[in-house]
C-alpha positions in Angstrom: -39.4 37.6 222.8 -40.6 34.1 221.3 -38.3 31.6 220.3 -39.2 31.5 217.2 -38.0 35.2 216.8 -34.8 34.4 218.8 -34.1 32.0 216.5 -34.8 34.1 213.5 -32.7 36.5 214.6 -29.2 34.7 215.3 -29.8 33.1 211.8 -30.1 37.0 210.4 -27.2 38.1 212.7 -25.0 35.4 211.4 -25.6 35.6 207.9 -25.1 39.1 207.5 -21.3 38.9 209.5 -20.5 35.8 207.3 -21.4 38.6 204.3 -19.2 41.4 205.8 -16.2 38.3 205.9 -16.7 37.9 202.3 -16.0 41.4 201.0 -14.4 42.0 197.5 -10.9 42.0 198.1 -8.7 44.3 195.7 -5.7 41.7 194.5 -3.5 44.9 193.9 -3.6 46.2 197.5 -0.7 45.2 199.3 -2.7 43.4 202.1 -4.5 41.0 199.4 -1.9 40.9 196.9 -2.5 38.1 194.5 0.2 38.2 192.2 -1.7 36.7 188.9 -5.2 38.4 189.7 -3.4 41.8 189.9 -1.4 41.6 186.8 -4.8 41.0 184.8 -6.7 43.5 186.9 -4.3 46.1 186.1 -4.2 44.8 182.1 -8.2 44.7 181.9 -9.4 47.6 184.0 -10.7 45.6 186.6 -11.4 42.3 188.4 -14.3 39.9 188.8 -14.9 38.8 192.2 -18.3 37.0 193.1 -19.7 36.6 189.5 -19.7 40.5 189.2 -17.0 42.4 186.9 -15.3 45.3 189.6 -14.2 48.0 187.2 -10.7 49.6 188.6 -8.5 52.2 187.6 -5.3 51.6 188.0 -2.7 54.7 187.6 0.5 52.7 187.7 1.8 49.6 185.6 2.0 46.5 187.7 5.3 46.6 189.3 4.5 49.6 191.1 1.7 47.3 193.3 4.0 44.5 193.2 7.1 46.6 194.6 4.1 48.0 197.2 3.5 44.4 198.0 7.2 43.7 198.6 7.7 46.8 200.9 4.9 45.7 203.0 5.6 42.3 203.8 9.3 43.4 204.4 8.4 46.1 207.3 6.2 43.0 208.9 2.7 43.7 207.1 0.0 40.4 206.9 -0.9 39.3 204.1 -4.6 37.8 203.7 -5.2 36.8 199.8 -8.1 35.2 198.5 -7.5 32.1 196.9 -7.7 32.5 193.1 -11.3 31.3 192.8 -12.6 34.1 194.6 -12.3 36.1 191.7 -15.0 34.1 189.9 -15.2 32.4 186.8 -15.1 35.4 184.5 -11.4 36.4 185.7 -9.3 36.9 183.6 -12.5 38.1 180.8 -13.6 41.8 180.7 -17.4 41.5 180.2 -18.6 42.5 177.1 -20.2 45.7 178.8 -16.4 46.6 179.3 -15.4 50.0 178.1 -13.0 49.7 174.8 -9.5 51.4 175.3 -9.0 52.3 171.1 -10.5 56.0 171.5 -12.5 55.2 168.6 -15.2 52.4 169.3 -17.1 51.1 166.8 -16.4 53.9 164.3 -12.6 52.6 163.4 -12.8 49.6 164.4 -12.5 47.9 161.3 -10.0 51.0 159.6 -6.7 50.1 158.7 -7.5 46.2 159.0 -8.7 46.0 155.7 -12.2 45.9 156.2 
């Protein structure tokens, strides 16, 4: 093999493992908690993480994944967060692609304001 290709390749090999290190992390599992991303992913339907929305449904209200969070860490369970900006600059902001939670979209949205 030429060095050239050698050298090609261990650039390859390590990009691709520095890519699997950087997977999306779900802030309401109890081994990534993040207290303040899970609250809004739980409230919005989801969480941005790398510039791209992640929809999520969530079945339970946030204290059941905080009270989750609490029972692992208290029988010895790691805890590896991201920091906060690894949920990208939209967190916190649904897209506008985001599904709307009223039932009746566009068709009442503007009954019983007074439009």
């Amino acid at each position: 093999m030429k060095k050239s290709a050698r050298v090609t390749l261990t650039v390859v090999a390590t990009v691709g493992l520095a890519a699997c290190n950087r997977q999306r992390q779900d802030p309401c599992e109890s081994a990534t908690f993040s207290e303040q991303a899970c609250q809004q992913a739980v409230s919005q339907g989801g969480y941005s993480w790398g510039g791209s929305w992640i929809p999520m449904i969530y079945h339970y209200p946030y204290p059941y994944y905080y009270d989750s969070y609490r029972g692992y860490v208290s029988r010895g369970g790691a805890v590896r967060a991201a920091p906060p900006e690894a949920y990208g600059r939209t967190f916190g902001h649904a897209p506008a692609a985001a599904v709307e939670r009223g039932g009746f979209g566009a068709t009442g949205a503007g009954h019983g304001a007074g439009e």
